[in-house]
VMD Tcl script that draws the C-alpha trace (Angstrom):
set ca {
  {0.00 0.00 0.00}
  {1.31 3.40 -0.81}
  {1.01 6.35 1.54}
  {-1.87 7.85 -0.71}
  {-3.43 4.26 -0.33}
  {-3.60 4.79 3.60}
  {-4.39 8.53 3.72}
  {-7.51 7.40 1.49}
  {-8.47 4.53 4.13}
  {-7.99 6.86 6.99}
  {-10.39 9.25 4.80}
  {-13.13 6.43 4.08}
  {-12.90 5.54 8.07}
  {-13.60 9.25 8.53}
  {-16.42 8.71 6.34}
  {-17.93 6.60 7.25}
  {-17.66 7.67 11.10}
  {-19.39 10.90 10.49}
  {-22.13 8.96 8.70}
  {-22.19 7.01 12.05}
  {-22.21 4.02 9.59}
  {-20.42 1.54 12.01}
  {-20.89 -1.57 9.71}
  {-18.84 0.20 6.99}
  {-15.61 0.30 9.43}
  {-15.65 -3.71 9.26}
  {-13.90 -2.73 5.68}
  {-11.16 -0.51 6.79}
  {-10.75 -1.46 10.12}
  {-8.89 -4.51 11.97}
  {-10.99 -6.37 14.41}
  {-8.49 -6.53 16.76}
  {-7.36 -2.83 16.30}
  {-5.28 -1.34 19.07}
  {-6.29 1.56 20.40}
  {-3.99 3.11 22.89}
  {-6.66 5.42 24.14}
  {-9.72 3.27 24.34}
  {-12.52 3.87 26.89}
  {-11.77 1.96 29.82}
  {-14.48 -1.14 30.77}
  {-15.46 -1.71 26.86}
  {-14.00 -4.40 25.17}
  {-10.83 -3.94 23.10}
  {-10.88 -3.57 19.47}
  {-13.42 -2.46 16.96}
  {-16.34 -3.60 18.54}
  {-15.01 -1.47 21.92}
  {-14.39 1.73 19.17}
  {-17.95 1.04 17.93}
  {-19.29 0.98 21.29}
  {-17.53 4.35 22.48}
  {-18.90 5.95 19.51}
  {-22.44 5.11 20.24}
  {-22.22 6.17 23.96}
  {-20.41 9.78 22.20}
  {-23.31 9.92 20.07}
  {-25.96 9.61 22.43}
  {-24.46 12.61 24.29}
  {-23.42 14.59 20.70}
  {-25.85 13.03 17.86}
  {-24.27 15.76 15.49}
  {-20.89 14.85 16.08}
  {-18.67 15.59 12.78}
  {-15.06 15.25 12.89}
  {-13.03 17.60 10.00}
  {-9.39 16.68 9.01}
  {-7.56 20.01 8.63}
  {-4.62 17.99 8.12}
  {-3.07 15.05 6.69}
  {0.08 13.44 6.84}
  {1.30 9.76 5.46}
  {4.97 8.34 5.87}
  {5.56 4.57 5.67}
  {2.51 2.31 7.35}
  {1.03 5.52 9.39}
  {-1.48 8.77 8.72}
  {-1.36 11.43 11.15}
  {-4.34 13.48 11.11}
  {-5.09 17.07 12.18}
  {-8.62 17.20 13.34}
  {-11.36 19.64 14.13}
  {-14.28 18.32 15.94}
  {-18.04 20.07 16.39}
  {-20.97 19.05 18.56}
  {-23.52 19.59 20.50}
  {-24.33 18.51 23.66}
  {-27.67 17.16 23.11}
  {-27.69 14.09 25.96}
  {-26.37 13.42 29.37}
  {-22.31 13.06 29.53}
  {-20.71 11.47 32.04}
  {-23.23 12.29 34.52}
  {-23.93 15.87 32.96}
  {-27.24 16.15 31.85}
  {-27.36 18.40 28.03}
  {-26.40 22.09 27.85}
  {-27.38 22.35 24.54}
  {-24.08 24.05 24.13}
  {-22.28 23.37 20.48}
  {-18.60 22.09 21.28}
  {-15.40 23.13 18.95}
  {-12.50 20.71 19.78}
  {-9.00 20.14 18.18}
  {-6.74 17.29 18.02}
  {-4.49 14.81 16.73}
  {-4.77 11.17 15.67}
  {-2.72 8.57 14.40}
  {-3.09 5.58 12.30}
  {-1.06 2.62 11.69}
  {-2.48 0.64 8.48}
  {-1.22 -3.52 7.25}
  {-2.85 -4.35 4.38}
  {-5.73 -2.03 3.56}
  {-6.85 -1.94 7.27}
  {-6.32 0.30 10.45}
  {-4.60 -1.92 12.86}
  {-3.24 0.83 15.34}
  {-4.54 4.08 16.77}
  {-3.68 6.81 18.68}
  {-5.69 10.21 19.55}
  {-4.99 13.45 21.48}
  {-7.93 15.67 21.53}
  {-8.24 19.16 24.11}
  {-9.97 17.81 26.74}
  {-9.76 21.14 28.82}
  {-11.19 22.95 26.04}
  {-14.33 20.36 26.22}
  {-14.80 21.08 30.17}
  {-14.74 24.77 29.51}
  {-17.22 24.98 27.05}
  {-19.47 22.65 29.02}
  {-19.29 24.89 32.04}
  {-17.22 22.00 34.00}
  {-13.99 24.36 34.30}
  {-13.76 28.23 34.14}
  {-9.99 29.31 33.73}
  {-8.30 31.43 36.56}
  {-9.13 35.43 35.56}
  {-12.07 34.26 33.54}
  {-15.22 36.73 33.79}
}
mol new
graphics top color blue
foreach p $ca { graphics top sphere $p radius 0.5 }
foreach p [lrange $ca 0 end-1] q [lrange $ca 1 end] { graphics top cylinder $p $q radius 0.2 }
display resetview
């Protein structure tokens, strides 16, 4: 696979994820992917991925994830991301806000033969408390 080839899996997986069309990551996707930041108590994998997305979406139905960036060298994609929401349904005890969420981060894939076997994801987790109302920064009004 050539570095193009993986940027355009990565790109399908985005896809298909802001479709929320789970079944179509069974094409792109490893069943046994490694996620290094997976939501602790669900199963590894893609099922545990699949999972976590649901739960996301019932707290953010409109989630939408935008690549700003993208970056291929050898097996892995680094992606810039944007991400909007809002927060529609209770979050981690939090009932909704109704408040529309701008987030930024970083992921990165690792792909073997046409599939994402590895991932990694950084995403600004302060920024999400803030504009929830969970955190107000020192001096803020």
């Amino acid at each position: 696979m050539t570095t193009e080839d993986n940027k355009q899996i990565v790109r399908r997986y985005q896809e298909a994820s802001n479709a929320n069309d789970l079944d179509a990551l069974d094409a792109f996707v490893a069943k046994d992917l490694i996620s290094h930041n997976a939501t602790p108590g669900l199963p590894p994998g893609l099922e545990g991925g699949k999972m976590a997305h649901r739960a996301t979406l019932a707290a953010f139905p409109d989630l939408h994830y935008h690549a700003e960036d993208m970056i291929a060298e050898g097996d892995k994609v680094v992606q810039r991301f944007t991400l909007h929401c809002t927060h529609k349904g209770e979050f981690m005890g939090m009932p909704p806000t109704g408040r529309e969420i701008t987030l930024t981060g970083i992921s990165i894939f690792r792909l073997k033969d046409g599939k994402i076997v590895e991932h990694w994801a950084v995403q600004d987790g302060l920024a999400l408390m803030v504009q929830l109302g969970l955190f107000k920064p020192p001096g803020a009004g």
